[in-house]
VEXVO-237209 format. One line per 8 residues: number of its first residue (from 1); their letters; for each residue x negated, y negated, z negated of N, C-alpha, C. Coordinates in nm, 3 decimals, decimal comma. Layout:
// VEXVO-237209
NUM) A) X Y Z X Y Z X Y Z | ...
END
This chain:
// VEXVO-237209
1) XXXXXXXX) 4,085 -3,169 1,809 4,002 -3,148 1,928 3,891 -3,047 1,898 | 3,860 -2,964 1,958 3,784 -2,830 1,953 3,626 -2,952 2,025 | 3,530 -2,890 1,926 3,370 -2,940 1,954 3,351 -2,793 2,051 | 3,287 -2,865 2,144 3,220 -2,782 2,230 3,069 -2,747 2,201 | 3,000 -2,617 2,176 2,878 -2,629 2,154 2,784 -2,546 2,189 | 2,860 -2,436 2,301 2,779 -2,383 2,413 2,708 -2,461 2,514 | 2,599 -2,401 2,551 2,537 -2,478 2,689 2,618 -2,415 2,820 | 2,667 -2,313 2,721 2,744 -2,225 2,887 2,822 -2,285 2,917
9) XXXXXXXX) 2,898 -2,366 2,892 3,074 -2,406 2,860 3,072 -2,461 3,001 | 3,128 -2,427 3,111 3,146 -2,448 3,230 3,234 -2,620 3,221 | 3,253 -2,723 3,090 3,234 -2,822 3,127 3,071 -2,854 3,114 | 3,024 -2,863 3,038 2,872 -2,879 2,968 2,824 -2,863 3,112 | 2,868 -2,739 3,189 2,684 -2,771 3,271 2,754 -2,825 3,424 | 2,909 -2,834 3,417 2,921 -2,942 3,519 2,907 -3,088 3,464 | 2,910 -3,157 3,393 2,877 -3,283 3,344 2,720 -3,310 3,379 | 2,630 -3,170 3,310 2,489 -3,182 3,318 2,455 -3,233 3,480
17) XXXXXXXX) 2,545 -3,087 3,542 2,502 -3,131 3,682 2,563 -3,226 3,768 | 2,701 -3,294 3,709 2,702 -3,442 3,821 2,560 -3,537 3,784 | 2,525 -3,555 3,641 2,484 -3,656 3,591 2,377 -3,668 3,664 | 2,318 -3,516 3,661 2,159 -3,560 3,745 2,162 -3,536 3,871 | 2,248 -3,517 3,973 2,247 -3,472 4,120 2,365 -3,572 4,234 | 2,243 -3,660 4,271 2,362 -3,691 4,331 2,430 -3,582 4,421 | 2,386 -3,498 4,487 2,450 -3,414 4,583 2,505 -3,364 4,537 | 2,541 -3,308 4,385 2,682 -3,278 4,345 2,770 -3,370 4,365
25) XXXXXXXX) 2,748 -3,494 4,309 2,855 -3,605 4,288 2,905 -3,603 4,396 | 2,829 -3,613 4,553 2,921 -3,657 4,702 2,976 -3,547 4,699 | 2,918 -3,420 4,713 3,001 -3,263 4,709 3,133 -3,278 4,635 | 3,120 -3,284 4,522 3,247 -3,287 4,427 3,371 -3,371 4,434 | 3,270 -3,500 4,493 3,356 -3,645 4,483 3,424 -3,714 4,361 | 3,300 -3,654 4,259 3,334 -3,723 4,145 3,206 -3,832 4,088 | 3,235 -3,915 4,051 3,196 -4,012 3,969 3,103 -3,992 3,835 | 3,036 -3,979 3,734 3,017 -4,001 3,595 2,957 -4,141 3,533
33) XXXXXXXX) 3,082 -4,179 3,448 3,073 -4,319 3,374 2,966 -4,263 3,224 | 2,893 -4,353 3,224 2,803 -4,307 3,123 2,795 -4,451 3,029 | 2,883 -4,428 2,923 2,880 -4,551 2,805 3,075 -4,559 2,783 | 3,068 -4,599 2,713 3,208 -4,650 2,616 3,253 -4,774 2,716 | 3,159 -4,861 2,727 3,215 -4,979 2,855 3,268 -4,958 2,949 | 3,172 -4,876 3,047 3,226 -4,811 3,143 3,360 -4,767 3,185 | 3,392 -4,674 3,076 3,524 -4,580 3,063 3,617 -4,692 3,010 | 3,604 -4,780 2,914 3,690 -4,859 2,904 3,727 -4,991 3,015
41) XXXXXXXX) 3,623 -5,030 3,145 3,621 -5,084 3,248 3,722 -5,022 3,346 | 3,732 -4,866 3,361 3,779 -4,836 3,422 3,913 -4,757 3,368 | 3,947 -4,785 3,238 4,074 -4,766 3,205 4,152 -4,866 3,257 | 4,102 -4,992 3,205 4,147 -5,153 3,246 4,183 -5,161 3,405 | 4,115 -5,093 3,477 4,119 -5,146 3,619 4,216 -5,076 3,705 | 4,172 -4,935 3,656 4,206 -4,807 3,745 4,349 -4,728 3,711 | 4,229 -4,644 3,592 4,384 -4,573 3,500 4,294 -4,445 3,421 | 4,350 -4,360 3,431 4,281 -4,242 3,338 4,190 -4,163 3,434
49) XXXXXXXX) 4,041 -4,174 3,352 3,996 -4,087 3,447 4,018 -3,927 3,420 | 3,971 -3,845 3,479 3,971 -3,708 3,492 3,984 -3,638 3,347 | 3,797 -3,701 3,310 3,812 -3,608 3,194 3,711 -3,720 3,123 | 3,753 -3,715 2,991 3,632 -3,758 2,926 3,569 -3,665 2,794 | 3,430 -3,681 2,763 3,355 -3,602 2,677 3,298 -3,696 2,599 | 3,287 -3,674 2,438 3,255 -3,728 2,343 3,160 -3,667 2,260 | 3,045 -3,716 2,214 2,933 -3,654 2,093 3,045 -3,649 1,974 | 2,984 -3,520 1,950 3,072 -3,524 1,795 3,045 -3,653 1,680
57) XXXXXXXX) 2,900 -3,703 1,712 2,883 -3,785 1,626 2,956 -3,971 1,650 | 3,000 -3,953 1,818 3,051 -4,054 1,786 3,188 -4,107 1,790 | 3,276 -3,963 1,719 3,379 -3,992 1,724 3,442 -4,048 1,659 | 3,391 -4,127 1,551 3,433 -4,305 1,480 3,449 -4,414 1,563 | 3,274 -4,412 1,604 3,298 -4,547 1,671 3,364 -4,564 1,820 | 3,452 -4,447 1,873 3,510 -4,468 1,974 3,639 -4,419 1,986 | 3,669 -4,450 1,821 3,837 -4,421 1,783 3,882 -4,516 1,918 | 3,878 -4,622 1,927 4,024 -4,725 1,962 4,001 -4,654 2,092
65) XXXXXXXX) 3,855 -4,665 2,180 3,875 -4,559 2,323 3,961 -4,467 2,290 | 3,949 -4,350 2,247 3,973 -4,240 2,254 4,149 -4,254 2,218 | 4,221 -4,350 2,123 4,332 -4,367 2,150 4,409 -4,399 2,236 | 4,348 -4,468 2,353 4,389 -4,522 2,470 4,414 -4,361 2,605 | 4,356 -4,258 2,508 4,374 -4,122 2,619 4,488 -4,046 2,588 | 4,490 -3,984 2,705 4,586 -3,846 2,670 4,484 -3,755 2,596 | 4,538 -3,671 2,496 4,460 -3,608 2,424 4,404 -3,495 2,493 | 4,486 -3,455 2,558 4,424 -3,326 2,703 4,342 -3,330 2,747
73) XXXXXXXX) 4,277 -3,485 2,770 4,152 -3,453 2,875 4,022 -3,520 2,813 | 4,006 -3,523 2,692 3,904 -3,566 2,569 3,866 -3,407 2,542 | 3,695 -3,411 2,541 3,673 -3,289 2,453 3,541 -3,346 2,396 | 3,507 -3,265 2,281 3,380 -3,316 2,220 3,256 -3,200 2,228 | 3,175 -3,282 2,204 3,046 -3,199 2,269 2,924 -3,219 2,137 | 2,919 -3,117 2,165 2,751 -3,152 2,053 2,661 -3,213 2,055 | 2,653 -3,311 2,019 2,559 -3,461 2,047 2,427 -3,416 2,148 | 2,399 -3,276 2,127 2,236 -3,249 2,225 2,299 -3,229 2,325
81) XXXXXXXX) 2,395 -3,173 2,416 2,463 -3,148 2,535 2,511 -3,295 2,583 | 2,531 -3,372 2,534 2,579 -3,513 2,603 2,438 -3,600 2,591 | 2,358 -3,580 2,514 2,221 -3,635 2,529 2,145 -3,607 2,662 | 2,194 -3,462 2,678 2,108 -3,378 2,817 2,181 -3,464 2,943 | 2,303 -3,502 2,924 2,361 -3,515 3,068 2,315 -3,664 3,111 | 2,321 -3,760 2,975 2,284 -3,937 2,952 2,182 -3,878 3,017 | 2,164 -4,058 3,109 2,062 -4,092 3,161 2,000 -4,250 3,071 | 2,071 -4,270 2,944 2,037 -4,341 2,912 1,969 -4,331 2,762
89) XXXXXXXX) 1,853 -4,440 2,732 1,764 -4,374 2,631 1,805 -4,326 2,517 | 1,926 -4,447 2,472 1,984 -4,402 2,324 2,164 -4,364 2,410 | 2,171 -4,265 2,412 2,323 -4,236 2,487 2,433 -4,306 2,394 | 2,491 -4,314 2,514 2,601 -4,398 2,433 2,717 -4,315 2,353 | 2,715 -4,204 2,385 2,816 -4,112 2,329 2,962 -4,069 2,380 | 2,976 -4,107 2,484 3,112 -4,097 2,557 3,062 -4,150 2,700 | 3,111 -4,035 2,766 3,099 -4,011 2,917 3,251 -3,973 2,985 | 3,285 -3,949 3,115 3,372 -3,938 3,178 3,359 -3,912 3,306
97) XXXXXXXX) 3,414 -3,859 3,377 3,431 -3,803 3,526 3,571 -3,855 3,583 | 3,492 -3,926 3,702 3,668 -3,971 3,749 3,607 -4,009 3,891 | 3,751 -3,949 3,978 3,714 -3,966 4,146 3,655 -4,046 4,210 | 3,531 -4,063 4,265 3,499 -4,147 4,322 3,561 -4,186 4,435 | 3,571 -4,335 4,423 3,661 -4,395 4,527 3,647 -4,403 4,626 | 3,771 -4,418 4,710 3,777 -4,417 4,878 3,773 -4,541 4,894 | 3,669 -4,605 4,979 3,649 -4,785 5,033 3,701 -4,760 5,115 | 3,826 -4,872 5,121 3,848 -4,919 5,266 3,724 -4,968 5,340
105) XXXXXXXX) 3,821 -4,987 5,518 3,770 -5,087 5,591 3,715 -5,200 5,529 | 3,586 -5,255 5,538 3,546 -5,424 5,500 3,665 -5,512 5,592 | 3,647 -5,605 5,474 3,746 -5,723 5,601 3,684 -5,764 5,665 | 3,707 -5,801 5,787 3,653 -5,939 5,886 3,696 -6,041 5,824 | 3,787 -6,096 5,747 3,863 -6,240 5,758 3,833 -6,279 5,600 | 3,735 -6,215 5,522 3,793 -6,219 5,388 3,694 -6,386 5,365 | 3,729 -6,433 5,263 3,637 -6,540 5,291 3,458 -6,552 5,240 | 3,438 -6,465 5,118 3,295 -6,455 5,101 3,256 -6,241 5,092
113) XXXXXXXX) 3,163 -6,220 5,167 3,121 -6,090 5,112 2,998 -6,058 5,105 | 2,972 -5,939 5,082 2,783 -5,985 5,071 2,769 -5,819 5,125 | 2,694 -5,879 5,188 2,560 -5,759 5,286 2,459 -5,693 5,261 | 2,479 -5,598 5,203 2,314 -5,542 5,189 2,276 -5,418 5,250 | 2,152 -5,510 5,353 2,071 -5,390 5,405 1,919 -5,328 5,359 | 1,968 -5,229 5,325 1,830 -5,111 5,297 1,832 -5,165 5,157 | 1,890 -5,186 5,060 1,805 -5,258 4,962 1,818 -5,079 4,876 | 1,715 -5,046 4,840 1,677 -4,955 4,769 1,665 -4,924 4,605
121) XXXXXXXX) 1,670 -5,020 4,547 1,656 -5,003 4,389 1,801 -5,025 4,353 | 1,817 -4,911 4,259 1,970 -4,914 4,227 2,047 -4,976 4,091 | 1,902 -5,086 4,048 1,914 -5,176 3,932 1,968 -5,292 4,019 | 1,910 -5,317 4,122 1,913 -5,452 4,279 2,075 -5,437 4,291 | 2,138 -5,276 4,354 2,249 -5,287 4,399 2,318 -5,312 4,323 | 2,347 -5,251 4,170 2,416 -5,315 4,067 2,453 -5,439 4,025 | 2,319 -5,513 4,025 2,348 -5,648 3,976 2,404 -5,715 4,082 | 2,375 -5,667 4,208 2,425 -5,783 4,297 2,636 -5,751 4,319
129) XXXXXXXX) 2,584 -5,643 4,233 2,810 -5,601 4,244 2,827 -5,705 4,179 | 2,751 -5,688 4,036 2,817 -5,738 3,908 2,837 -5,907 3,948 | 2,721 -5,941 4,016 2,732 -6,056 4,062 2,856 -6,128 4,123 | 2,889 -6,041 4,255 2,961 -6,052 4,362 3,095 -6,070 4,270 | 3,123 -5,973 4,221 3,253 -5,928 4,122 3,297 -6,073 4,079 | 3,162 -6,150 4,023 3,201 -6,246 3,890 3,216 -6,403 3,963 | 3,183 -6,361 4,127 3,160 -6,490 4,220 3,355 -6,471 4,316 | 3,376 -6,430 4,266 3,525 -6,365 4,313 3,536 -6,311 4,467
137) XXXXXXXX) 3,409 -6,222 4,486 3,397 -6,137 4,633 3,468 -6,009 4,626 | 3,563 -6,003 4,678 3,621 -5,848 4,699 3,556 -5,740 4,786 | 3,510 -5,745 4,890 3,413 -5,692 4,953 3,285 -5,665 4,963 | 3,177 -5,569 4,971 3,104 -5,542 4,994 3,055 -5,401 5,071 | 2,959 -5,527 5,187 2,902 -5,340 5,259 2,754 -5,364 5,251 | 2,762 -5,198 5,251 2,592 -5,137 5,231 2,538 -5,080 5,322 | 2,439 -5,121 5,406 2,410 -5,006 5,510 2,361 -4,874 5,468 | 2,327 -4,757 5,574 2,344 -4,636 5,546 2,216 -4,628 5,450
145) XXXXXXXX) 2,157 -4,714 5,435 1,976 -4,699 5,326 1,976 -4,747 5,218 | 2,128 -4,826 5,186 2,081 -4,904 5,053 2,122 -4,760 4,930 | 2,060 -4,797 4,809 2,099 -4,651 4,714 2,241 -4,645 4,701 | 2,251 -4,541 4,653 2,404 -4,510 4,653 2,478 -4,588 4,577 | 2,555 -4,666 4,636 2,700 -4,738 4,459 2,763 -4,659 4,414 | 2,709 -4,574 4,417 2,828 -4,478 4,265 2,692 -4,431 4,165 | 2,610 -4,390 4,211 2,490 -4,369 4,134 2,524 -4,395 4,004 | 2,471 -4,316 3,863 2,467 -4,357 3,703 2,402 -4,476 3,675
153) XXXXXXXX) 2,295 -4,527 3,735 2,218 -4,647 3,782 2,270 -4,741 3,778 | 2,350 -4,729 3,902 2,405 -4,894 4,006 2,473 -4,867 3,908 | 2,574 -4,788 3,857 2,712 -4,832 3,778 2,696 -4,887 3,647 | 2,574 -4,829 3,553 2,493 -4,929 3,441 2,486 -5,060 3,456 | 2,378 -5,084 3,599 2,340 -5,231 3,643 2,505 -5,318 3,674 | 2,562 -5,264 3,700 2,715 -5,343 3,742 2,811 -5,343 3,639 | 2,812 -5,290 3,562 2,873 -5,339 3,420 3,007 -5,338 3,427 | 3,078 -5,241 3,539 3,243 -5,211 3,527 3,267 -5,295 3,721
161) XXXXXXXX) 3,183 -5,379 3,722 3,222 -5,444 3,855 3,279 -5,345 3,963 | 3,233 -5,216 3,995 3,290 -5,125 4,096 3,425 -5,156 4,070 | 3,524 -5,141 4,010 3,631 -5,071 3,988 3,697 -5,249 4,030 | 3,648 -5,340 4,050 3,745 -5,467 4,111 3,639 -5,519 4,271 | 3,545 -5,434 4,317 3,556 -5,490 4,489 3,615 -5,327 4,547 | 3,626 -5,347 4,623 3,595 -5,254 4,760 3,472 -5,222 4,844 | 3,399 -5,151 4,818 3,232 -5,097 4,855 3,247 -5,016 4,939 | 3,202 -5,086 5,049 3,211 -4,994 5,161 3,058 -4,941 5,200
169) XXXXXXXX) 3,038 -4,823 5,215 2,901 -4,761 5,252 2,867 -4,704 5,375 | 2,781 -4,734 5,382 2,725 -4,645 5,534 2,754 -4,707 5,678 | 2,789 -4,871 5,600 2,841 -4,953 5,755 2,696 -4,984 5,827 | 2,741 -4,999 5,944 2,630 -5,086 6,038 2,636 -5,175 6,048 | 2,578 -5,283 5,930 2,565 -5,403 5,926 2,529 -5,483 6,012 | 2,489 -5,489 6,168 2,460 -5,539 6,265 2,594 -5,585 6,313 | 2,677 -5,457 6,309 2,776 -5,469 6,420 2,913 -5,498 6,306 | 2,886 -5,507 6,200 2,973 -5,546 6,087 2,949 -5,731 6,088
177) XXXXXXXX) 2,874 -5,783 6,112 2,824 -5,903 6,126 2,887 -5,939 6,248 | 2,868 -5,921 6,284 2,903 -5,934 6,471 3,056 -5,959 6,506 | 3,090 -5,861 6,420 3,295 -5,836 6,419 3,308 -5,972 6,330 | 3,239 -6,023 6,209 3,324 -6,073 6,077 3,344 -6,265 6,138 | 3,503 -6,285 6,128 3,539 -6,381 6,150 3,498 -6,486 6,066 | 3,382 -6,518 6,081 3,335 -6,632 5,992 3,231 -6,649 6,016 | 3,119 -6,696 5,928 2,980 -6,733 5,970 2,853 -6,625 5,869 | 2,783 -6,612 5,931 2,740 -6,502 5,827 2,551 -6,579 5,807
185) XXXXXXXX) 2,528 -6,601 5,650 2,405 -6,678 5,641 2,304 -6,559 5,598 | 2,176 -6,574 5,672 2,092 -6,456 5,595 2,027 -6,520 5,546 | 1,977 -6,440 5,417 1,882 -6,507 5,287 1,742 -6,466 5,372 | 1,633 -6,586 5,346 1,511 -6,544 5,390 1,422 -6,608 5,334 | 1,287 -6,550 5,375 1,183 -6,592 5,250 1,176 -6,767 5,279 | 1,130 -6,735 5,458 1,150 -6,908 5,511 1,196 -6,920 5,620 | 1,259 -7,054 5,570 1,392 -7,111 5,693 1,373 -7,224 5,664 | 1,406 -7,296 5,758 1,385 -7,463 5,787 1,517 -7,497 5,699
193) XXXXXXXX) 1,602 -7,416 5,698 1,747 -7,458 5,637 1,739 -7,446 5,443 | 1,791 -7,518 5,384 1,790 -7,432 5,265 1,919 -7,360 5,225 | 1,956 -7,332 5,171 2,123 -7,265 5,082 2,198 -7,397 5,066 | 2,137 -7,482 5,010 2,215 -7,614 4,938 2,260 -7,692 5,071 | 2,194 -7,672 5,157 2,206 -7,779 5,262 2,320 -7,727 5,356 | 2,430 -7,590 5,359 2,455 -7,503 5,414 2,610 -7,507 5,377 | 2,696 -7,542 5,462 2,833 -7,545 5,434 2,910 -7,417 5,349 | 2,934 -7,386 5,255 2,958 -7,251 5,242 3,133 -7,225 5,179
201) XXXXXXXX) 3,171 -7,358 5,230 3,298 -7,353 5,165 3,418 -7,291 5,298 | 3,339 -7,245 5,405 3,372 -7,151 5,538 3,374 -7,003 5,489 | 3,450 -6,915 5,566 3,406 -6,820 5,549 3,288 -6,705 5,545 | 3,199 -6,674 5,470 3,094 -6,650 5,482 3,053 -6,518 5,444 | 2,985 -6,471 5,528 2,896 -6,313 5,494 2,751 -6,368 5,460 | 2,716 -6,288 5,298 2,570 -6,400 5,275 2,466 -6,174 5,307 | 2,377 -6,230 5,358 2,309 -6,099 5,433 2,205 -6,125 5,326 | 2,160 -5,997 5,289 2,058 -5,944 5,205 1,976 -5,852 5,230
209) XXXXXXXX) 1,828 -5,851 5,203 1,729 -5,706 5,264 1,694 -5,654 5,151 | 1,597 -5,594 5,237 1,522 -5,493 5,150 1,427 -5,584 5,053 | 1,364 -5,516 4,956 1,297 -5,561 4,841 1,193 -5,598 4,911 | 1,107 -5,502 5,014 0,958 -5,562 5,035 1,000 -5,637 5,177 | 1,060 -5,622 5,257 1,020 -5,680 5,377 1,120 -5,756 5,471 | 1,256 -5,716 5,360 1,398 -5,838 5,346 1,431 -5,799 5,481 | 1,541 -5,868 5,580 1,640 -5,849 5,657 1,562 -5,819 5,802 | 1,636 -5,723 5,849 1,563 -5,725 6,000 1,532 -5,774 6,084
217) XXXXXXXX) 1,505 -5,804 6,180 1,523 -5,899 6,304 1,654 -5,911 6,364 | 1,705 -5,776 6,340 1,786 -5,723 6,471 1,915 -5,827 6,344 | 1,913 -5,815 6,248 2,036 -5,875 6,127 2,005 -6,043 6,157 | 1,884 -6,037 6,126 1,924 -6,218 6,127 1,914 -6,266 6,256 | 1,886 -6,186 6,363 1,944 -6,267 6,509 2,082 -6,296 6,505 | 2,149 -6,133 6,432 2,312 -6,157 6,429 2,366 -6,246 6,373 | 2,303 -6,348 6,267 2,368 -6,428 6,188 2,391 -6,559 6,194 | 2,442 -6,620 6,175 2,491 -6,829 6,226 2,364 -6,876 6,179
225) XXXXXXXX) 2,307 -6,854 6,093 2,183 -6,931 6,056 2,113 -6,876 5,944 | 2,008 -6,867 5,927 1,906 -6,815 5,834 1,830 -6,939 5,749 | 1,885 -6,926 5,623 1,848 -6,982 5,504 1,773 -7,005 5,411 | 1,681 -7,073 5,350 1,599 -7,032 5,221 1,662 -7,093 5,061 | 1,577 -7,041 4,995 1,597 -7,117 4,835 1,476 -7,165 4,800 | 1,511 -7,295 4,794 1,397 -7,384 4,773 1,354 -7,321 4,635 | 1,177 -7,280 4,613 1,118 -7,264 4,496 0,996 -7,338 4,507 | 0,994 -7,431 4,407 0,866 -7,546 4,381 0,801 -7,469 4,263
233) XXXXXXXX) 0,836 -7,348 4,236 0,726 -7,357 4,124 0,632 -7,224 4,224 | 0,541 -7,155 4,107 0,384 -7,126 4,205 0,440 -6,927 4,201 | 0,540 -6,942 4,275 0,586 -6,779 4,294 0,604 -6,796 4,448 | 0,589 -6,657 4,514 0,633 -6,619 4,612 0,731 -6,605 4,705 | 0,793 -6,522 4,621 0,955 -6,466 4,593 1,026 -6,469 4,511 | 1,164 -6,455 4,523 1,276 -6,403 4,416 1,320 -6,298 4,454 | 1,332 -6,221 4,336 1,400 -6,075 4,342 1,528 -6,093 4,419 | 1,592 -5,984 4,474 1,698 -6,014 4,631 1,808 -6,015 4,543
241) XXXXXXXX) 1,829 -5,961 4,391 1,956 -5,969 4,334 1,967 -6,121 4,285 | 1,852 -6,179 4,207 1,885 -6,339 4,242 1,884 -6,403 4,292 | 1,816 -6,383 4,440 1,861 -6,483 4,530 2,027 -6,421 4,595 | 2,065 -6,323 4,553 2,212 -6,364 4,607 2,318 -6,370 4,518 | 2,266 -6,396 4,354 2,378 -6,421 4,274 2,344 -6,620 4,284 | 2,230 -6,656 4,335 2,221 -6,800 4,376 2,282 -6,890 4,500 | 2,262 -6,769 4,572 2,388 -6,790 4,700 2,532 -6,787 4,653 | 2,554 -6,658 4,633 2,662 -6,677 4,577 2,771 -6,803 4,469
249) XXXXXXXX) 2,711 -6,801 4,429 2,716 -6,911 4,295 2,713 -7,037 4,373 | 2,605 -7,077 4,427 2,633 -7,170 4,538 2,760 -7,223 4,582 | 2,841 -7,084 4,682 2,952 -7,121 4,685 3,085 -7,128 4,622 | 3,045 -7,045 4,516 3,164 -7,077 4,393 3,198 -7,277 4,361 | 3,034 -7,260 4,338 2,999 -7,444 4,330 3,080 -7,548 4,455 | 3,021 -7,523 4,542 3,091 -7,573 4,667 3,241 -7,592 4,680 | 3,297 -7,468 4,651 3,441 -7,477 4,714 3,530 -7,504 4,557 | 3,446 -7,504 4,462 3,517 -7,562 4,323 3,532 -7,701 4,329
257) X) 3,373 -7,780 4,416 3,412 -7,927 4,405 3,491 -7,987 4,495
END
């Protein structure tokens, strides 16, 4: 394998520029997996991505990856050119480009999915994939404000989860609520109802907001009933990614017993 060690190298400064732009990434319609997990998440799931790039220095510890490729689409890079493109502090040393996916339609009928509107931090949207993923939700929609799920971010915070739901973006969660054959619970700061007290072994859409000021009016009018999580100790809030890996989980609990 030939080390790459121009900055010119027309891969080098397209890597540079998916990594930091999202408006390349939607332009292009490509993806960048940033870590050895990643790329091996989405070998497992998917198949080969596009292309992958390797630091020269870490081409030991990512022998067994790198055997799992066609040798064609591996190239190596000079550890400062894959440092430039990482968004992460100590890079992991192997990156990749691969199509970002086409979401279907959300289901109406599916039995659990999760909702998130406006939620803005793209550590929030991640975990709540990774969550969803591990609560066995195939679906998820985002309205047109929450950060992007393909982001280098969300895909860190989600830990391979993209590549087993279907993420649908840019829905109108009002009228996505409205259609979904089942009952849809919104998380809220306070509700006479709690989570526990809440049938969830139905089909259910669990609705999620924004970080500061949580679900709209116009969302939780749409919904069968609006929920809380009981907290006795001397906090406010819970961050919106644990209160819906607690929902969630909830009904894993529920429909297990």
């Amino acid at each position: 394998m030939t080390v790459i060690r121009s900055r010119a190298n027309p891969q080098v400064k397209q890597l540079v520029a998916l990594a930091h732009s999202a408006r390349d990434r939607k332009k292009a319609g490509l993806t960048v997996l940033d870590g050895e997990h990643l790329v091996s998440a989405y070998l497992d799931a998917v198949g080969i991505p596009q292309s992958v790039l390797v630091a020269e220095s870490a081409l030991e510890s990512a022998r067994e990856l790198l055997a799992r490729l066609p040798v064609g689409i591996v190239s190596v890079l000079d550890d400062k050119w894959l440092k430039e493109a990482s968004a992460l502090d100590s890079p992991a040393g192997v990156m990749a480009l691969v199509p970002t996916p086409a979401a279907q339609a959300p289901s109406l009928t599916t039995d659990a999915v999760l909702v998130m509107e406006d939620v803005q931090d793209p550590g929030n949207v991640g975990s709540m994939l990774r969550s969803a993923a591990a609560a066995g939700v195939t679906d998820v929609v985002l309205s047109p404000t929450c950060a992007f799920a393909w982001s280098p971010k969300v895909l860190r915070a989600a830990q391979g989860a993209h590549f087993t739901l279907n993420i649908a973006e840019g829905i109108d969660a009002v009228a996505y609520v409205k259609a979904f054959k089942g009952q849809a619970v919104a998380l809220v700061l306070r509700a006479t109802q709690t989570i526990y007290g809440c049938d969830l072994r139905l089909p259910t859409a669990f609705l999620v907001g924004n970080e500061g000021v949580g679900l709209s009016t116009e969302l939780q009018s749409a919904a069968a009933r609006c929920v809380a999580i009981p907290m006795p100790g001397r906090v406010e809030s819970l961050n919106v990614a644990a209160a819906a890996a607690i929902a969630l989980f909830e009904a894993v609990r529920q429909r297990q017993s």
